[in-house]
C-alpha positions in Angstrom: 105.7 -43.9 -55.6 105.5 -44.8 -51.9 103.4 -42.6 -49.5 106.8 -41.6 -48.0 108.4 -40.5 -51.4 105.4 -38.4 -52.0 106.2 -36.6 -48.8 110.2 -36.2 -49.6 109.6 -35.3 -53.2 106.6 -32.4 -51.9 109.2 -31.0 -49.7 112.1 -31.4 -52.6 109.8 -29.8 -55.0 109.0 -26.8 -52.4 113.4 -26.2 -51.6 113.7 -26.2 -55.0 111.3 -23.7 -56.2 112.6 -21.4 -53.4 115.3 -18.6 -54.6 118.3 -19.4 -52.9 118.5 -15.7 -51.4 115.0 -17.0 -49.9 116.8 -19.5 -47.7 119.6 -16.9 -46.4 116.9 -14.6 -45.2 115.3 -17.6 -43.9 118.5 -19.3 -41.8 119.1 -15.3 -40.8 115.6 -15.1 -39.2 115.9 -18.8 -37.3 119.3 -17.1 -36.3 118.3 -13.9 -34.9 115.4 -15.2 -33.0 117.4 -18.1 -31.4 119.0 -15.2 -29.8 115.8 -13.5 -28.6 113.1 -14.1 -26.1 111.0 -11.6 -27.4 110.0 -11.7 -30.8 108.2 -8.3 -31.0 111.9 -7.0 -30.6 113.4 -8.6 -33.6 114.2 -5.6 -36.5 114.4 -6.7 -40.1 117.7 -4.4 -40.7 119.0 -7.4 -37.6 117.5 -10.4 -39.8 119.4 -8.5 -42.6 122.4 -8.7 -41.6 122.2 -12.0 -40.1 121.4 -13.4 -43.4 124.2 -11.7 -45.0 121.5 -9.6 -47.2 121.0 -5.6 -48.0 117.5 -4.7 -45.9 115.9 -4.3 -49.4 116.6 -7.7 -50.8 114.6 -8.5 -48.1 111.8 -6.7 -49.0 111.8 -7.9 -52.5 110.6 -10.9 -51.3 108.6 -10.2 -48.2 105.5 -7.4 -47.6 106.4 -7.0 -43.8 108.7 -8.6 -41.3 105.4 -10.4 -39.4 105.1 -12.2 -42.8 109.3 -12.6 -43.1 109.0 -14.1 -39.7 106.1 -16.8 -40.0 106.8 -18.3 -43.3 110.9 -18.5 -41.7 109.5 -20.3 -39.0 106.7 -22.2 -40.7 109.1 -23.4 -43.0 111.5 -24.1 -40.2 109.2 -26.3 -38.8 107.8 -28.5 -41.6 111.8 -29.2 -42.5 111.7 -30.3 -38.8 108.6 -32.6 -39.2 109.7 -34.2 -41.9 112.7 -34.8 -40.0 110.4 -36.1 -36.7 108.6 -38.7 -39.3 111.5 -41.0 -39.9 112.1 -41.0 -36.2 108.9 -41.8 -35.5 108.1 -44.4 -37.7 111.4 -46.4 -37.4 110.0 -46.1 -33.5 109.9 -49.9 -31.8 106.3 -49.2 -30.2 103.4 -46.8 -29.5 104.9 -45.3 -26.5 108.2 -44.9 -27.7 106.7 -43.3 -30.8 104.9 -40.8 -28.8 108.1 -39.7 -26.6 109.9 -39.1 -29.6 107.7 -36.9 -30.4 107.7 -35.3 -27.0 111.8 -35.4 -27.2 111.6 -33.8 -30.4 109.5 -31.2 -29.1 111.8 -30.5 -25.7 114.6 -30.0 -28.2 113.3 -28.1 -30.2 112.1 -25.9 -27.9 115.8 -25.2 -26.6 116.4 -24.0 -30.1 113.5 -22.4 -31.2 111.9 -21.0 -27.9 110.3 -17.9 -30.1 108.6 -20.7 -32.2 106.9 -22.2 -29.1 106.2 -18.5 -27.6 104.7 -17.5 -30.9 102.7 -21.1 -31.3 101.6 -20.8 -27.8 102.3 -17.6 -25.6 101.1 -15.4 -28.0 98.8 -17.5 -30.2 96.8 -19.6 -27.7 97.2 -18.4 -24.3 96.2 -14.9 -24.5 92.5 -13.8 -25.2 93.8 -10.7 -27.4 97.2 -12.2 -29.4 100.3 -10.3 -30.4 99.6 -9.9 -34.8 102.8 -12.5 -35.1 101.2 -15.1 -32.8 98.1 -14.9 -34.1 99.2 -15.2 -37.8 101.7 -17.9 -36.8 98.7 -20.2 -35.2 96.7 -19.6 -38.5 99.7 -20.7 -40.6 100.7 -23.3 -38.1 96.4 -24.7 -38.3 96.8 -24.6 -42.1 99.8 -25.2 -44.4 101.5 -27.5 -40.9 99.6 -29.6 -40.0 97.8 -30.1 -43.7 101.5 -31.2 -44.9 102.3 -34.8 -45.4 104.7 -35.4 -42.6 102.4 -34.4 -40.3 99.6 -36.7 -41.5 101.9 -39.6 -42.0 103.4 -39.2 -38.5 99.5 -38.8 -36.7 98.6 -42.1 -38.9 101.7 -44.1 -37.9 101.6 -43.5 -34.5 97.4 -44.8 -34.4 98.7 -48.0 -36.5 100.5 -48.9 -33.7 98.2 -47.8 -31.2 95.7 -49.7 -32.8 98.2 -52.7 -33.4 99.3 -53.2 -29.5 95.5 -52.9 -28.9 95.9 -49.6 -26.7 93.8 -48.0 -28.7 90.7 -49.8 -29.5 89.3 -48.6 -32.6 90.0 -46.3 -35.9 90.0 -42.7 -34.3 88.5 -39.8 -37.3 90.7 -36.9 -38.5 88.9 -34.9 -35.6 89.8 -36.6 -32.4 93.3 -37.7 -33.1 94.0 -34.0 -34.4 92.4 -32.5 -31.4 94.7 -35.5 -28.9 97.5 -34.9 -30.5 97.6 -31.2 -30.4 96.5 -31.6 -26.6 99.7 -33.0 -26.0 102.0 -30.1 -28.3 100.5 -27.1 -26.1 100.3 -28.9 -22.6 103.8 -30.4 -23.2 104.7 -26.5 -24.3 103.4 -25.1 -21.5 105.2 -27.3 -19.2 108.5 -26.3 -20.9 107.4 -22.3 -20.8 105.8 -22.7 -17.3 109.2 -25.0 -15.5 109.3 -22.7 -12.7 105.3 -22.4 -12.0 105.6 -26.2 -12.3 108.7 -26.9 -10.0 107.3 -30.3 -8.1 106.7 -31.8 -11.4 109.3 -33.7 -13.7 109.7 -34.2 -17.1 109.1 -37.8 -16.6 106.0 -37.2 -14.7 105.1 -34.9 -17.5 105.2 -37.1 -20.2 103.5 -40.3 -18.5 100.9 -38.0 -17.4 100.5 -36.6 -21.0 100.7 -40.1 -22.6 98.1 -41.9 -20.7 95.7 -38.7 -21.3 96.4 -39.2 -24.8 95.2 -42.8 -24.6 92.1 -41.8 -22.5 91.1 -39.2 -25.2 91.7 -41.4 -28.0 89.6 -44.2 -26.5 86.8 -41.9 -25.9 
């Protein structure tokens, strides 16, 4: 089996040993907190409902609503990954690859803005995290980016880095880790922070972040 089968039959084999009540509280979580700003807010009785569940079904498969919430989202997001990978690797060059990553992120972000203010409001930018935010990051630094997608997508991208000689020799584990999730948080901040950051575009954004993911990589 090819590298990306193994990927698409990991995340087959997780769907499928997930009850299917599993997945209704899970599309009723990524519901209610499309419709929030603030997570802290969010009730389990609301996710509940949403999901079309009594409160106690939800509780047989959950300890607390901090845990309902990151595994809903974590699980959210390695879906979306795996999605991101075949865009990225049917991408026609290095820089194209990484704004399709960036446009993936930009989108995202309109959907899941309590995603990106757990990931980064609360998990990075404050020196005392909310409990969510700072379970999310720990989830986020384990189980996402150990999955396959996420590997696959980090080593396609420095193939053709390496390939169109922008990048100028094999980067370790380390560094391109490190580059790539410099981009994810300044890229987040710049969609969090639009109105601290009026003078600068989205296109100035992105060039900016791309050639500082170059200068890091070549380091």
């Amino acid at each position: 089996m090819s590298k990306s089968g193994e990927i698409e039959n990991a995340l087959y084999n997780l769907q499928q040993n997930l009850p299917p009540k599993v997945f209704m509280i899970f599309d009723g979580v990524i519901e209610v907190c499309n419709k929030r700003q603030d997570i802290k807010s969010i009730t389990v009785a609301e996710i509940a409902q949403a999901a079309g569940v009594g409160k106690g079904t939800v509780y047989e498969y959950f300890d607390t609503k901090e845990d309902l919430i990151i595994k809903a989202l974590t699980y959210d997001l390695i879906v979306g990954l795996e999605k991101l990978r075949k865009v990225i690797i049917n991408g026609e060059s290095f820089r194209n690859k990484i704004d399709c990553g960036l446009n993936w992120i930009k989108e995202n972000f309109e959907k899941r803005y309590v995603l990106f203010q757990a990931a980064y409001q609360n998990g990075y930018r404050k020196k005392e995290p909310q409990e969510i935010g700072k379970l999310f990051k720990i989830e986020l630094e384990g189980q996402v980016l150990e999955c396959g997608a996420y590997q696959d997508i980090i080593d396609n991208v420095m193939e053709a880095g390496i390939a169109e000689k922008l990048i100028q020799k094999p980067v370790n584990k380390f560094i391109s880790d490190s580059a790539v999730l410099y981009i994810v948080i300044s890229y987040s901040n710049f969609l969090l922070n639009k109105e601290k950051y009026a003078d600068t575009t989205d296109e100035m954004t992105k060039n900016f972040l791309f050639h500082a993911f170059v200068r890091i990589l070549n380091e």
